[in-house]
C-alpha positions as CSV (number, residue, x, y, z in Angstrom):
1,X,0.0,0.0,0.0
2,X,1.7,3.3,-1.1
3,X,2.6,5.4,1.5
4,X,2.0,9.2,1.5
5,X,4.0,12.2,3.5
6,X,3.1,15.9,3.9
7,X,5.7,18.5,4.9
8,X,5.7,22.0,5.5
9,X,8.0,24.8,4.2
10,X,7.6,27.9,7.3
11,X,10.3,30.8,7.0
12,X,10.6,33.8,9.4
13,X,10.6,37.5,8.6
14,X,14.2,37.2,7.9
15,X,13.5,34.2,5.0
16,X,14.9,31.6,7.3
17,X,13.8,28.2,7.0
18,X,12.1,26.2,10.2
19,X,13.4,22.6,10.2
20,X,13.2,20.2,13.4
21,X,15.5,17.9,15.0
22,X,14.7,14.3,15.5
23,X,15.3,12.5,18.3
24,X,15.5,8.6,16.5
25,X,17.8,7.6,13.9
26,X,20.2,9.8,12.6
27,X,19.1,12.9,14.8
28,X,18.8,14.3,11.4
29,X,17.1,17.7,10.7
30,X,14.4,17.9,8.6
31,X,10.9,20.2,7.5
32,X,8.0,19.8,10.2
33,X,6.0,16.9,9.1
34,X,5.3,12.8,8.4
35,X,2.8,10.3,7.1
36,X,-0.4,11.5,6.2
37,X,-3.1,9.5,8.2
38,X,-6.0,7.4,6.4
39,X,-8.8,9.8,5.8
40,X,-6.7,12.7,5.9
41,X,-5.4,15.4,2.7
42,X,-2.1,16.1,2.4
43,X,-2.5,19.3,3.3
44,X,-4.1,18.7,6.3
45,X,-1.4,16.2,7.1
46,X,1.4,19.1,7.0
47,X,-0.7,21.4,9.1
48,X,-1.3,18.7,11.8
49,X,2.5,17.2,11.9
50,X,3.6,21.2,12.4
51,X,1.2,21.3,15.0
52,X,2.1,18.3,16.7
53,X,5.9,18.8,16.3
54,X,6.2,22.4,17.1
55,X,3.0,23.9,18.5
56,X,2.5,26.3,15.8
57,X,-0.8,27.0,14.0
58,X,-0.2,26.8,10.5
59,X,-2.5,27.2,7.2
60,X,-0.6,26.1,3.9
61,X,-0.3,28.7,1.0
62,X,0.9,26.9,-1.7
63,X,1.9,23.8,-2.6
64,X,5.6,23.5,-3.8
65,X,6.8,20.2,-4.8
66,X,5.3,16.5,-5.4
67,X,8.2,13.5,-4.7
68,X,7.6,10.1,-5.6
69,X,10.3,7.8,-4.0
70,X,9.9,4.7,-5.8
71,X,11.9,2.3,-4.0
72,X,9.4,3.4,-0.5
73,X,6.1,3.3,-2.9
74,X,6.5,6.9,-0.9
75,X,4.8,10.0,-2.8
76,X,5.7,13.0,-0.6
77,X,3.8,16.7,-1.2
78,X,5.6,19.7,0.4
79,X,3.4,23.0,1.2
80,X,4.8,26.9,2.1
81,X,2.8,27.5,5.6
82,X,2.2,30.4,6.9
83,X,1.7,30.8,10.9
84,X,-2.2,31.8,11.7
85,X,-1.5,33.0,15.8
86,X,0.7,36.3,15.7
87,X,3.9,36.1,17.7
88,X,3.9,32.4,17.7
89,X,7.4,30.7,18.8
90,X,8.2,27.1,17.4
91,X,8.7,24.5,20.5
92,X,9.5,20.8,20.1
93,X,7.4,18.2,21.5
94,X,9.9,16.4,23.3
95,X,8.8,12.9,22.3
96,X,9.6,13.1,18.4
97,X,12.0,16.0,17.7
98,X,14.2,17.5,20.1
99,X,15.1,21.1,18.5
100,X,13.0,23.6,16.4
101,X,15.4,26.3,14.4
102,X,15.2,28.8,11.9
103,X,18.6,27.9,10.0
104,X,19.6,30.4,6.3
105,X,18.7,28.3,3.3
106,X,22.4,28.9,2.1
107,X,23.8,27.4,5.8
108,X,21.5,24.8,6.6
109,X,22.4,22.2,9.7
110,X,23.8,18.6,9.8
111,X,23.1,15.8,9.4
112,X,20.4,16.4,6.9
113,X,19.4,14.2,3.8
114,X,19.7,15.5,0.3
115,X,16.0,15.0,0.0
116,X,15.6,17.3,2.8
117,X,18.0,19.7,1.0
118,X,15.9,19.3,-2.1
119,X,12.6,20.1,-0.7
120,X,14.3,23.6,0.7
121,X,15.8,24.2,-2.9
122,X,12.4,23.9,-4.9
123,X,10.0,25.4,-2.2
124,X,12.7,28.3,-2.1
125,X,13.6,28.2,-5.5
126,X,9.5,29.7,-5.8
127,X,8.4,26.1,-7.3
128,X,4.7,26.7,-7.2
129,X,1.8,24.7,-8.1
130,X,-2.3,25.0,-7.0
131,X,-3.2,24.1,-3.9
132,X,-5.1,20.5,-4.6
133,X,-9.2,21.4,-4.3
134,X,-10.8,18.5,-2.0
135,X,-13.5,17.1,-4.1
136,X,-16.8,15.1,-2.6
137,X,-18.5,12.0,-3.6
138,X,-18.9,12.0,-7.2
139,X,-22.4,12.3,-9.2
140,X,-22.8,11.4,-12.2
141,X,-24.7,13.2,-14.8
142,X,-27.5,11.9,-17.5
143,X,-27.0,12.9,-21.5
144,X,-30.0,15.4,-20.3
145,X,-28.3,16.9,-17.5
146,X,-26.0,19.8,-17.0
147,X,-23.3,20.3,-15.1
């Protein structure tokens, strides 16, 4: 069953990038976000795993880059978010990442994965695409009928 991931791009005022430390594995840093539950969009998965792993309130703007890692069956969508509280200061969670930062795009921290690296490129490279529409059930429509 293919897998699918959400992250979110969030800079400061200074065009700093927010990326979290995680406390498994490599201790790698990374964008704010993870699997996207059953049920749940994309985008709604980004906004939830900032949420979770920083504390910060988040609405995504645009949507800057769709990854498909074949190897995983992993297909990976990265959003720019924008905070939604005013004055709003990223936190860890303690459990999964240890350390929230705003790092420079050109001076980014390690250890860090190239994919991570080339997520921050496109989404700051101004990659942009529409944010997906959420669509209901479907109905489908006689010859007589319009749409």
């Amino acid at each position: 069953m293919q897998r699918v991931g959400a992250a979110a791009l969030i800079t400061d005022e200074r065009g700093r990038v927010l990326l979290v430390r995680h406390t498994y594995g490599r201790k790698n840093w990374e964008l704010p976000g993870g699997v996207v539950e059953q049920g749940e969009s994309p985008m709604d998965g980004a906004v939830r795993e900032v949420q979770e792993e920083t504390g910060l309130s988040v609405a995504p703007t645009q949507l800057t880059g769709i990854y498909y890692d074949p190897d995983a069956d992993f297909l990976h969508f990265v959003f720019r978010c924008v905070p939604t509280g005013s004055g709003a200061v990223p936190r860890p969670d303690g459990a999964e990442v240890d350390e929230c930062a705003f790092w420079g795009p050109d001076s980014l921290p390690r250890p860090i994965s190239d994919f991570t690296l080339l997520r921050v490129r496109d989404s700051m490279a101004g990659g942009k695409y529409p944010i997906p529409r959420l669509v209901g059930s479907r109905r489908w429509l006689e010859e007589s009928e319009a749409p």
